[in-house]
C-alpha positions in Angstrom: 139.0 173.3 156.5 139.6 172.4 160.0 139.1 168.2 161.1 138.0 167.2 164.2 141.6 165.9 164.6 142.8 168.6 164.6 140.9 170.6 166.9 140.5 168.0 169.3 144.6 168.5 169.7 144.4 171.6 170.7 141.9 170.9 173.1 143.2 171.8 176.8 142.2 167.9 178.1 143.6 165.9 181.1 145.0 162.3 181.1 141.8 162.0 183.3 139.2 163.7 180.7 140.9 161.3 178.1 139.7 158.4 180.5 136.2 160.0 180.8 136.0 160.4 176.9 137.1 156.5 176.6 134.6 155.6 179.2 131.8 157.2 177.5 132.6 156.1 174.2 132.8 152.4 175.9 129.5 153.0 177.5 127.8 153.8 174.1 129.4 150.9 171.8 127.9 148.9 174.3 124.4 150.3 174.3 124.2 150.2 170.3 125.8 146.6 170.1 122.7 145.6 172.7 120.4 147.1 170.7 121.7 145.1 167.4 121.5 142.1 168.8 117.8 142.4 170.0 117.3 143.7 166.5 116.2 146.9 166.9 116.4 149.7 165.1 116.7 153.2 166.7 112.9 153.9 165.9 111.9 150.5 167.6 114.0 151.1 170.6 112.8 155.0 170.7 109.2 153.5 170.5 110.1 151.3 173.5 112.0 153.6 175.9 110.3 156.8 175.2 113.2 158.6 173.7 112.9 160.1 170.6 115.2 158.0 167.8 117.2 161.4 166.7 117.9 161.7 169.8 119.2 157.9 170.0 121.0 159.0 167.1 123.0 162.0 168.5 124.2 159.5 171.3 125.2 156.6 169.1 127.3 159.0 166.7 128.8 160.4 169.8 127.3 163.8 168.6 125.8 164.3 172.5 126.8 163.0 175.8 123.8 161.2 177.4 122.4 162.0 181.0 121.8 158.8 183.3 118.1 159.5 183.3 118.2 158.8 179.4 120.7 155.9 179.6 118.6 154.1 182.3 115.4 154.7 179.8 117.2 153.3 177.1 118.6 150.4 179.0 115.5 148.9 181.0 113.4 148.2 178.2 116.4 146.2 176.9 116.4 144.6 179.8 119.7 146.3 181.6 120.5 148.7 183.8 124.0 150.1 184.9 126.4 149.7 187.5 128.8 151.3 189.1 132.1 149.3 189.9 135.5 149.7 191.0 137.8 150.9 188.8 140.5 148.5 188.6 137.5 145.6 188.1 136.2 147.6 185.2 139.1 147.4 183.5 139.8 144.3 183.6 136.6 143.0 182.4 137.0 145.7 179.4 140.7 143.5 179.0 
């Protein structure tokens, strides 16, 4: 049997799609430690943003990469919305 691992090393990816996988990852921790400290569940939160929760679930186990359109739903009945910033500042607040 094949891991993930090890498939993901053969994977043709770029120092840059590295960066984009860290990003996303990033993204989501964020988005499910929010949701933990509002105390929400994934079928509270789906009831609140209109996303259904297995589809909150695929996103926080990193199973599917989530559009903006769902991230903003997601994040404004939380209260937050996203940003875009330079680079360089992003990465030192992530420091």
């Amino acid at each position: 049997m094949t891991t993930w691992k090890e498939v993901r090393e053969e994977l043709p990816l770029s120092a840059e799609d590295e960066k984009v996988i860290a990003m996303e990852k990033a993204l989501i921790k964020m988005l499910v430690s929010i949701r933990k400290k509002q105390g929400l569940s994934q079928t509270e939160l789906a009831d609140r943003c209109g996303v259904k929760q297995p589809a909150l679930a695929r996103m926080e186990g990193q199973t599917h990469s989530p559009q903006v359109s769902s991230l903003l739903r997601i994040l404004m009945p939380m209260g937050y919305t996203l940003q875009i910033v330079p680079l360089k500042e992003s990465m030192k607040q992530n420091n």
